[in-house]
C-alpha positions as CSV (number, residue, x, y, z in Angstrom):
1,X,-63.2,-31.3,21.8
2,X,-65.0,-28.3,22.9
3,X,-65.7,-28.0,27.2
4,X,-68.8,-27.1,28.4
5,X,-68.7,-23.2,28.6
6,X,-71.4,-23.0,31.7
7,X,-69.2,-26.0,33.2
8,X,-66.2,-23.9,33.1
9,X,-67.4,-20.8,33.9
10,X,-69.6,-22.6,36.8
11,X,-66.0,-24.8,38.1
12,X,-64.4,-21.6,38.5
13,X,-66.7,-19.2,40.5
14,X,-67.3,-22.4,42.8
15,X,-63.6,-22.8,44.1
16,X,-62.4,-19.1,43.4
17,X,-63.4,-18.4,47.1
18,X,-62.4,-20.0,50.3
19,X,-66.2,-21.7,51.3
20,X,-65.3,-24.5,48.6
21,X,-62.4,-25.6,50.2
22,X,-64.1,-25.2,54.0
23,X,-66.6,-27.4,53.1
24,X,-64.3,-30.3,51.5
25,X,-62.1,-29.9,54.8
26,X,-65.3,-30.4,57.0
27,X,-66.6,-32.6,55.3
28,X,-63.5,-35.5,55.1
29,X,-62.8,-34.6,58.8
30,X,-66.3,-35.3,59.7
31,X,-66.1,-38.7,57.0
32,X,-62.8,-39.4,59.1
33,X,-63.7,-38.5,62.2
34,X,-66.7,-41.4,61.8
35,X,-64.4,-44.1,60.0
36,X,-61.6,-43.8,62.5
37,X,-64.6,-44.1,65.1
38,X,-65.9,-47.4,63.6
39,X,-62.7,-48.6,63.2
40,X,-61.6,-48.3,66.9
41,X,-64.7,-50.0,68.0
42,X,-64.7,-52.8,65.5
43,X,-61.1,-53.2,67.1
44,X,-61.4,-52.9,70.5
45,X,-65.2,-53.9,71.4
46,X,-64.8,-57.1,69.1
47,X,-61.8,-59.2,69.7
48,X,-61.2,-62.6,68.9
49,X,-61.9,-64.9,71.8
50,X,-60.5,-68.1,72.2
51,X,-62.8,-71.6,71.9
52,X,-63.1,-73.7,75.0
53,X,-62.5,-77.2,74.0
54,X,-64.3,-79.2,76.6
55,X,-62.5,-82.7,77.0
56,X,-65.1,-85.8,78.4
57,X,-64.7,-86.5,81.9
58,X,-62.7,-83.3,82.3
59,X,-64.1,-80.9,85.0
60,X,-65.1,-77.6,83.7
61,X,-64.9,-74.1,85.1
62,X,-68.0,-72.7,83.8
63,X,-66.2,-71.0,80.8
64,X,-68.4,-71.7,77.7
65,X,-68.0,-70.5,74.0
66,X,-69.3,-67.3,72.6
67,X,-72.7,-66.7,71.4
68,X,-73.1,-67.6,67.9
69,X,-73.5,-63.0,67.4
70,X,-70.1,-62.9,68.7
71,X,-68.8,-65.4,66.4
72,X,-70.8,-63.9,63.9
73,X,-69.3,-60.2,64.2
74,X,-65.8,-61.1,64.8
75,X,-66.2,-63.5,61.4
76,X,-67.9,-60.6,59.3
77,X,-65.9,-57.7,61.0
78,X,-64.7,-56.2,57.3
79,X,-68.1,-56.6,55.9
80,X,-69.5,-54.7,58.8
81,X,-66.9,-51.8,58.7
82,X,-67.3,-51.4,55.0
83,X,-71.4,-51.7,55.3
84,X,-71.0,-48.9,57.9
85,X,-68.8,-46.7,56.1
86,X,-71.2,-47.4,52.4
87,X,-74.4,-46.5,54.4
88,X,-72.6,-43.4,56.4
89,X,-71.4,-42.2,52.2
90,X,-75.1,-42.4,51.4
91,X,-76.0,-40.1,53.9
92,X,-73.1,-37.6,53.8
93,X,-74.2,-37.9,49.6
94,X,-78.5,-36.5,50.6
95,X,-76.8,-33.9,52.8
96,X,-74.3,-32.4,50.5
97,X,-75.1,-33.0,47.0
98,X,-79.0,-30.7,47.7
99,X,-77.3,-27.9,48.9
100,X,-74.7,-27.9,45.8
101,X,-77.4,-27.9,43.4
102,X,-80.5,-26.7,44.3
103,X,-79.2,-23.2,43.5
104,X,-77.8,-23.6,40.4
105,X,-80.6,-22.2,37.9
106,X,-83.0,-20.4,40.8
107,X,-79.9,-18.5,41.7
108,X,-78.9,-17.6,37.9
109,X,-82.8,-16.4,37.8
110,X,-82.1,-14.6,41.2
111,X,-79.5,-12.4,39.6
112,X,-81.2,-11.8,36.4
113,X,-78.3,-13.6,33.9
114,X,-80.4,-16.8,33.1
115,X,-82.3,-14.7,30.1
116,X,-78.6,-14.1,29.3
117,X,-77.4,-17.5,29.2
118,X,-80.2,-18.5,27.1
119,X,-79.5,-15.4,24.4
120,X,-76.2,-17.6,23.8
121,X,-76.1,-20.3,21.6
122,X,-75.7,-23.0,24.4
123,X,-78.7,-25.0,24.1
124,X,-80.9,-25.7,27.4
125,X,-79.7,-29.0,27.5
126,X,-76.1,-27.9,27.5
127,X,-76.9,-25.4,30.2
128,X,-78.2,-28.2,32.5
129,X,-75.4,-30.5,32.1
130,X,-72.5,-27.9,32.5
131,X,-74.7,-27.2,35.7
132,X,-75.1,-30.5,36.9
133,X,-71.6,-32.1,36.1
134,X,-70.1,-28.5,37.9
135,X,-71.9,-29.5,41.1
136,X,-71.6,-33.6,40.4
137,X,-67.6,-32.9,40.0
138,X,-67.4,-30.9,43.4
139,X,-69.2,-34.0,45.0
140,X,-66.9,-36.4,43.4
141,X,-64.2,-34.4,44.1
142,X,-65.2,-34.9,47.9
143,X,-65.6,-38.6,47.8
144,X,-61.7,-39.4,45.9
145,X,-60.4,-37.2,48.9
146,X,-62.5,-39.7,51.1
147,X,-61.2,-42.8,49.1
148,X,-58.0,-43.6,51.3
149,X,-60.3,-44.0,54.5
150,X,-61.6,-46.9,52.6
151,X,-58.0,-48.8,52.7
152,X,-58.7,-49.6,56.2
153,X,-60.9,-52.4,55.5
154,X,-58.0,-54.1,53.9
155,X,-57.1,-54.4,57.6
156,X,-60.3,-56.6,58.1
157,X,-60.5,-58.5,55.0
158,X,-63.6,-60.3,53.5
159,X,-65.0,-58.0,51.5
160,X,-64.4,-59.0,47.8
161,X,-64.1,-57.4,44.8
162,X,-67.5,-58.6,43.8
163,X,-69.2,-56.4,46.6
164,X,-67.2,-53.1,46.2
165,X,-68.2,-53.0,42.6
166,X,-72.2,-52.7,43.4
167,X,-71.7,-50.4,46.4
168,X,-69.8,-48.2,43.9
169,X,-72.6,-48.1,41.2
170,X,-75.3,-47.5,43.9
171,X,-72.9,-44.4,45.4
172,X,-72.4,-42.9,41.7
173,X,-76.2,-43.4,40.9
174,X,-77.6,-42.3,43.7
175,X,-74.9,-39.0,43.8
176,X,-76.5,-38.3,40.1
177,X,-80.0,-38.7,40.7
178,X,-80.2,-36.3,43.7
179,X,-78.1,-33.6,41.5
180,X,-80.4,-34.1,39.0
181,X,-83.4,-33.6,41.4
182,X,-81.6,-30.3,42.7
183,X,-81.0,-29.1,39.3
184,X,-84.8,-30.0,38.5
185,X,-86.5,-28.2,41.2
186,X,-83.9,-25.2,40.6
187,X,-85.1,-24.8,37.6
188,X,-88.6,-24.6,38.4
189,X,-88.1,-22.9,41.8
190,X,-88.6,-19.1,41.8
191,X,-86.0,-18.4,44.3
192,X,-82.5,-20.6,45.6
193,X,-84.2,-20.7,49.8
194,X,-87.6,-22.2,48.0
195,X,-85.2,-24.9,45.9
196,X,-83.4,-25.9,49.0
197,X,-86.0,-26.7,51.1
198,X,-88.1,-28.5,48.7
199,X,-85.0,-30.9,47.7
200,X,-83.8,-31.3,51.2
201,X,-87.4,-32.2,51.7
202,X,-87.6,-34.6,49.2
203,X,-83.9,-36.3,49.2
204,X,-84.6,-36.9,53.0
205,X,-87.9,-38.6,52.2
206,X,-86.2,-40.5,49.8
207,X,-83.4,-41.6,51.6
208,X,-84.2,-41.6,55.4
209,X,-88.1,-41.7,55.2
210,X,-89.2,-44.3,53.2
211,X,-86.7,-46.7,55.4
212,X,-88.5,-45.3,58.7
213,X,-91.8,-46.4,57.6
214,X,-90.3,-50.0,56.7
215,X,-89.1,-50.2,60.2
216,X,-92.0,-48.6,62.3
217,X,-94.5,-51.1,60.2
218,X,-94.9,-54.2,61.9
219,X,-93.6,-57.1,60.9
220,X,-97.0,-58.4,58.8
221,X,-97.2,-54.8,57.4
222,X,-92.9,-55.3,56.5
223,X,-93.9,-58.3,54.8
224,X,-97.1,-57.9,53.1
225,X,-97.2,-53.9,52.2
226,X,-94.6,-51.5,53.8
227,X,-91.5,-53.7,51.8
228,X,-91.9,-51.7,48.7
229,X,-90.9,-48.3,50.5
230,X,-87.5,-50.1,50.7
231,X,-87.1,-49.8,47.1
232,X,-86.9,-45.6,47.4
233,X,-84.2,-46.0,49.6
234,X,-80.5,-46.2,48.8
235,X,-79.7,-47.3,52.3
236,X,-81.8,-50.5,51.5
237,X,-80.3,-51.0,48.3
238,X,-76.8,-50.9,50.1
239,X,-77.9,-53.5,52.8
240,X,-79.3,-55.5,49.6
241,X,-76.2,-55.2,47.2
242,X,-73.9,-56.3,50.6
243,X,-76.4,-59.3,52.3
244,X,-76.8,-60.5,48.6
245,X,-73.9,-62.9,48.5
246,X,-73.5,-63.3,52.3
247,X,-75.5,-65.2,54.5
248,X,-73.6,-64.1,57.8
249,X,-74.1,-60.7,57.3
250,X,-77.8,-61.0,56.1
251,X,-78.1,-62.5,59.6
252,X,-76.6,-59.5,61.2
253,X,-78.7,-57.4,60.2
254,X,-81.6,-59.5,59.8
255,X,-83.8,-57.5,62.4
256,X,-82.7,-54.0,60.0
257,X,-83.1,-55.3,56.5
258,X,-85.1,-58.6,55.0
259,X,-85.0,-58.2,50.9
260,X,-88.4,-57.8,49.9
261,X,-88.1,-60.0,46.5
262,X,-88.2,-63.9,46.7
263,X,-86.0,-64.9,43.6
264,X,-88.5,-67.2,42.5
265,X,-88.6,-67.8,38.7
266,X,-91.1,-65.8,37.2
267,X,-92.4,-62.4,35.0
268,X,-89.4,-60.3,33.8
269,X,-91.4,-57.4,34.9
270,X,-92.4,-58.5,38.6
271,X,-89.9,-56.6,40.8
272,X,-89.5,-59.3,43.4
273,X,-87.8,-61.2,40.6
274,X,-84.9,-59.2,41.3
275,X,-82.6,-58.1,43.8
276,X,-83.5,-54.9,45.4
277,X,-80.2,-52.6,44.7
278,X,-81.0,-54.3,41.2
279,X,-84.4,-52.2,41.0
280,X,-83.4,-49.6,43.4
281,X,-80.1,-48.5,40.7
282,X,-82.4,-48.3,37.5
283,X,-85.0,-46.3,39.0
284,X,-82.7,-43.7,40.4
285,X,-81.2,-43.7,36.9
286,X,-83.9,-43.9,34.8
287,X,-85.5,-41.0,37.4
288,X,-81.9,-38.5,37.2
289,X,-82.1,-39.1,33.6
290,X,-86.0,-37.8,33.0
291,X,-85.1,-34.9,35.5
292,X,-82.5,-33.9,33.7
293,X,-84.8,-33.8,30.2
294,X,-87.3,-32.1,32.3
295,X,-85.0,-29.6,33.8
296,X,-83.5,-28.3,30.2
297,X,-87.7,-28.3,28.8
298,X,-88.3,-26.0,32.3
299,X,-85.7,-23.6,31.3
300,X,-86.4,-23.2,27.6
301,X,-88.8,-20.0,26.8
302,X,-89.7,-21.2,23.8
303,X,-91.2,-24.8,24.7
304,X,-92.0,-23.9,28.4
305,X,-94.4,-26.4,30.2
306,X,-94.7,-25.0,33.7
């Protein structure tokens, strides 16, 4: 089986110097450094309390029980964490993964050796993939050295199996569809600064923007018009993939999140017919996957387009 030669070649100038490994450092401190955060103040700011059984004809001393939020945090205190730590990846995922690919192709073009690459027999597809999966495997790389951070919510409990798996998917699809946007615009961009600052631009829009206009909207315009920006957003289709099969937590975070579909029988093709992460997952996909096509068309000088 024959390795991609531009993944190779790409794998080795990226951790031959020291920035690689800075970065990874700063980056799991910073990951840790919020986890072991959340953690202390999921532990020490909600504690169990005890339930004052009030006996008939007893005399009370004005203790009452907790508000039904209390009861409702300390019950879903696992969820929480792991929803915290799942939205905190998806951010960590629009900061990094821009700045490790924009530059991939603008930068080959900076130096003058993309005419070079393409004089070899690697096809332009092969060029963009060895690209992509050399800046996709330094992401990943990042996120199994943050894996073990996730153990703590063993200490909570109440997350199952069946809501780890979607939070996966949307981290994986979501990681590939913003490499494939940086790789895109790099490959269209006439210099690596120009690249950046377009996909920052956009990923941030994507990410952070279209789930400030759901929640500046009011709440006719959240349920009516501004609900579809929600399905841009990978930090709505983590609320949705989480609050899908748990009612307590949907109430949590109620006054952040309402799913925009209603579930009601209907058209395959209406998209309120489905959960939101549902939607949310195959558009990124179906979106990294065109960019990539688009990308390897870009950088061909025989069947250029732009």
């Amino acid at each position: 089986m024959m390795v991609n030669p531009v993944l190779v070649q790409d794998m080795r100038v990226r951790m031959r110097g020291g920035a690689a490994y800075l970065l990874l450092t700063s980056v799991i401190l910073a990951f840790g450094g919020f986890t072991l955060a959340t953690f202390w103040a999921i532990t020490n700011l909600v504690k169990p309390v005890s339930v004052t059984v009030v006996v008939p004809g007893a005399p009370t001393t004005g203790a009452s029980s907790p508000p039904p939020l209390d009861r409702l945090l300390i019950s879903q205190r696992g969820p929480v964490f792991f929803l915290l730590m799942a939205l905190w990846a998806i951010v960590l995922i629009a900061l990094i993964v821009p700045g490790a690919t924009s530059g991939s192709i603008a930068r080959e073009r900076e130096m003058r050796t993309l005419p070079l690459i393409m004089s070899t027999p690697i096809s332009p597809l092969a060029v963009i993939v060895g690209k992509l999966l050399s800046s996709a495997s330094y992401v990943l790389l990042m996120g199994a050295a943050g894996i073990p951070l996730f153990t703590l919510v063993v200490m909570f409990g109440g997350v199952p199996p069946g809501q780890i798996g979607p939070i996966v998917i949307i981290v994986l699809v979501t990681a590939f569809a913003f490499a494939a946007l940086g790789v895109f615009v790099s490959s269209v961009a006439h210099n690596s600064l120009l690249a950046s600052l377009i996909t920052y631009a956009v990923v941030l829009a994507l990410t952070l923007g279209s789930y400030a206009v759901y929640m500046a909207a009011s709440p006719l315009s959240k349920a009516v018009s501004m609900k579809y920006a929600l399905y841009f957003s990978p930090l709505a289709a983590v609320l949705s993939a989480m609050t899908q099969t748990n009612s307590q937590l949907n109430s949590l975070v109620s006054q952040f999140y309402r799913e925009p579909g209603t579930r009601v029988a209907g058209d395959w093709w209406v998209l309120s017919h489905y959960p939101l992460w549902y939607v949310t997952t195959a558009i990124y996909l179906l979106a990294g996957l065109l960019l990539v096509l688009a990308a390897s068309r870009a950088i061909n000088p025989l069947r250029r387009w732009i």
